[in-house]
C-alpha distance (Angstrom), angle and dihedral (degrees) to the residues before:
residue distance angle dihedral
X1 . . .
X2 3.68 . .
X3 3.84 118.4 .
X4 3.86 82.4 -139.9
X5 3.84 99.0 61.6
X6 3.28 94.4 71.2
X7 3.88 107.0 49.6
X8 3.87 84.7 32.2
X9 3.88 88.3 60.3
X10 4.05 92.9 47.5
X11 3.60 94.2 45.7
X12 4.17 90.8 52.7
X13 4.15 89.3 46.7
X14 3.90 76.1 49.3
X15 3.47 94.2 57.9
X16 3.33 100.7 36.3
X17 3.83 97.4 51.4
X18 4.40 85.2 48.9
X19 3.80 83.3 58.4
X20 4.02 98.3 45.1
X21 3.88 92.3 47.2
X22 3.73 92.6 45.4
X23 3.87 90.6 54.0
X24 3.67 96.7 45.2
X25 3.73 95.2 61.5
X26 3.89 110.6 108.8
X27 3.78 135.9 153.5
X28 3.93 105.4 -102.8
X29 3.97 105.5 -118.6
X30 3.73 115.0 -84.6
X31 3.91 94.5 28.3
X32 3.31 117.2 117.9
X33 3.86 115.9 -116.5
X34 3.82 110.6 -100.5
X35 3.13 125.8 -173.4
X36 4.20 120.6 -93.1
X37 3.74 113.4 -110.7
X38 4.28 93.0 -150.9
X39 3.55 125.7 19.3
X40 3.89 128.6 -148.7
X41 3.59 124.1 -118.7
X42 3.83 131.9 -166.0
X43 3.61 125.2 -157.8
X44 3.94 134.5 -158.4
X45 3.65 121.8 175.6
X46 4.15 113.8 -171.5
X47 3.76 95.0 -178.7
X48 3.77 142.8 24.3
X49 3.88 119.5 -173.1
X50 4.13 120.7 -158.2
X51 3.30 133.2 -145.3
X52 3.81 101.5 -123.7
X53 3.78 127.0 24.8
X54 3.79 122.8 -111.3
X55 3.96 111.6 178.1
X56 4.49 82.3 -138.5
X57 3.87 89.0 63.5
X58 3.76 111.0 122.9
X59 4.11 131.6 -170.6
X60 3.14 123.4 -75.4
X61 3.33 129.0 -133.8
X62 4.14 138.7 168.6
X63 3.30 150.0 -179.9
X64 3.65 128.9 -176.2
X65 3.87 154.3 169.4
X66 3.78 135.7 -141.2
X67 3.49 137.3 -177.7
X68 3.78 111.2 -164.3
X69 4.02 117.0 -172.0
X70 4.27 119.9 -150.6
X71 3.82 94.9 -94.9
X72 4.52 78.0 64.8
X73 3.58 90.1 -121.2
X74 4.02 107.6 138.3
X75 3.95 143.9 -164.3
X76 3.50 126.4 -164.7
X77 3.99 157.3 161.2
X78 4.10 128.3 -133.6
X79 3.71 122.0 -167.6
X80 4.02 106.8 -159.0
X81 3.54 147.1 155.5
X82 3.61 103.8 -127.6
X83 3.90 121.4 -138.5
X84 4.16 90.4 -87.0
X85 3.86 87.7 61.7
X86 4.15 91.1 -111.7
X87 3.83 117.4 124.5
X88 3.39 118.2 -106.2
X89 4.10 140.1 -173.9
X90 3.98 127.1 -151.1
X91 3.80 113.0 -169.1
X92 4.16 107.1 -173.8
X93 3.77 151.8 140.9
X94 3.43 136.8 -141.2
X95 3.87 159.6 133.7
X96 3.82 134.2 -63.3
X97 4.15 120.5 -166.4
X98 3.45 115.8 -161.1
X99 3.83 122.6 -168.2
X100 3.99 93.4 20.7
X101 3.69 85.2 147.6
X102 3.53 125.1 44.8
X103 3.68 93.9 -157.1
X104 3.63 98.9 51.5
X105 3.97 96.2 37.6
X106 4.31 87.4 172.4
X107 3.89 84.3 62.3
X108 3.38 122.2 106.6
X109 3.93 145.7 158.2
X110 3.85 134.8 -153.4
X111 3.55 137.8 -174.9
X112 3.20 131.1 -142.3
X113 4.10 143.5 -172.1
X114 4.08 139.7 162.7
X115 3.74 138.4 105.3
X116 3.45 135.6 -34.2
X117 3.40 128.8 -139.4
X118 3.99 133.2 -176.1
X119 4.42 112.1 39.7
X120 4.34 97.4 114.2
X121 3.56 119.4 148.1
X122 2.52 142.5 -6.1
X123 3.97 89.3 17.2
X124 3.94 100.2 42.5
X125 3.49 92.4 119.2
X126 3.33 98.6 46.6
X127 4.43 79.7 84.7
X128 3.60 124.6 53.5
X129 3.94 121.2 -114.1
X130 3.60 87.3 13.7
X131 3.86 108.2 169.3
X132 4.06 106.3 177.2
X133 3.68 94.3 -34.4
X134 3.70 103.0 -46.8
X135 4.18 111.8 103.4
X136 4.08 134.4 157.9
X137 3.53 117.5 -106.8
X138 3.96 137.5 -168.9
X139 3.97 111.8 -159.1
X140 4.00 112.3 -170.5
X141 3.81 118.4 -167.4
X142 3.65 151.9 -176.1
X143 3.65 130.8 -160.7
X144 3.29 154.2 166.3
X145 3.83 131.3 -115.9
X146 3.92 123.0 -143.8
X147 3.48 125.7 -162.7
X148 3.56 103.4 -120.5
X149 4.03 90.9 58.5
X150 4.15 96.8 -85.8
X151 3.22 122.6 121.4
X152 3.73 136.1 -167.2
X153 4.05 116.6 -144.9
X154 3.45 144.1 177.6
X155 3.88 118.1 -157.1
X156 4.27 112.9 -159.4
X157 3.94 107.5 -138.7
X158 3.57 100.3 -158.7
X159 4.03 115.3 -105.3
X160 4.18 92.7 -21.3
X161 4.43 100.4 65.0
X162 3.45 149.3 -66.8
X163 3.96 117.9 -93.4
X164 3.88 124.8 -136.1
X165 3.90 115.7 -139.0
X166 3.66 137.0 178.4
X167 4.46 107.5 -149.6
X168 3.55 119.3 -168.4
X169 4.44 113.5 -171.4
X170 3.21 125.0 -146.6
């Protein structure tokens, strides 16, 4: 059996209870509608480019859920394939600034860090720290915020790429 299955399983129950919870928050009838203190976010990235070629590299693909409270600190959970083709998991919290730039007021950066889950053999040391798949990771990122609650985002993976990702909140 794969040592994957296992913590690949919990992490989709994971995501998939984030997502039930999220959409079975309502106002009761009668209560006046006050505004929420987090919001949700869901991620989908179709493409990541890197910054070197290496004939092994794989698609990448993600999917991922964030809770971020008022005070725009965030945790979160992304499903992935990582660039090797092996499932992965990264479980983290972080910061989002909004109005860094006056001039581009739909700009905004976030910052990101937890555990990573997925890089075995042979591509363990393709990660720093790695210690039998699990290793720390920092993800900074920019994006762009639409009106209609989209966003467009790019996520900087250290020395390997940058991922592209479409966010909707809810």
């Amino acid at each position: 059996m794969d040592v994957f299955v296992l913590p690949q399983r919990l992490a989709a129950c994971a995501l998939l209870g984030f997502v039930c919870a999220a959409s079975a928050q309502s106002a009761t009838p009668g209560d006046a509608p006050l505004a929420p203190s987090y919001r949700w976010r869901i991620e989908l990235s179709p493409h990541t480019s890197h910054y070197s070629y290496n004939p092994e590299h794989r698609p990448v693909h993600l999917v991922g859920l964030e809770r971020e409270a008022s005070d725009n600190s965030f945790y979160g959970m992304a499903l992935f394939s990582n660039s090797f083709g092996q499932d992965s998991t990264y479980v983290y919290a972080g910061q989002s600034f909004y109005g860094v730039f006056e001039s581009l007021p739909k700009v905004y950066l976030k910052v990101s860090a937890g555990i990573l889950y997925g890089y075995k053999p042979p591509y363990e040391n393709k990660v720093p720290l790695n210690y039998k798949g699990f290793s720390p990771a920092i993800v900074p990122a920019v994006g762009w915020r639409f009106d209609s609650g989209w966003a467009a985002q790019l996520n900087f993976l250290g020395t390997a790429g940058v991922m592209y990702s479409v966010v909707k909140e809810f």
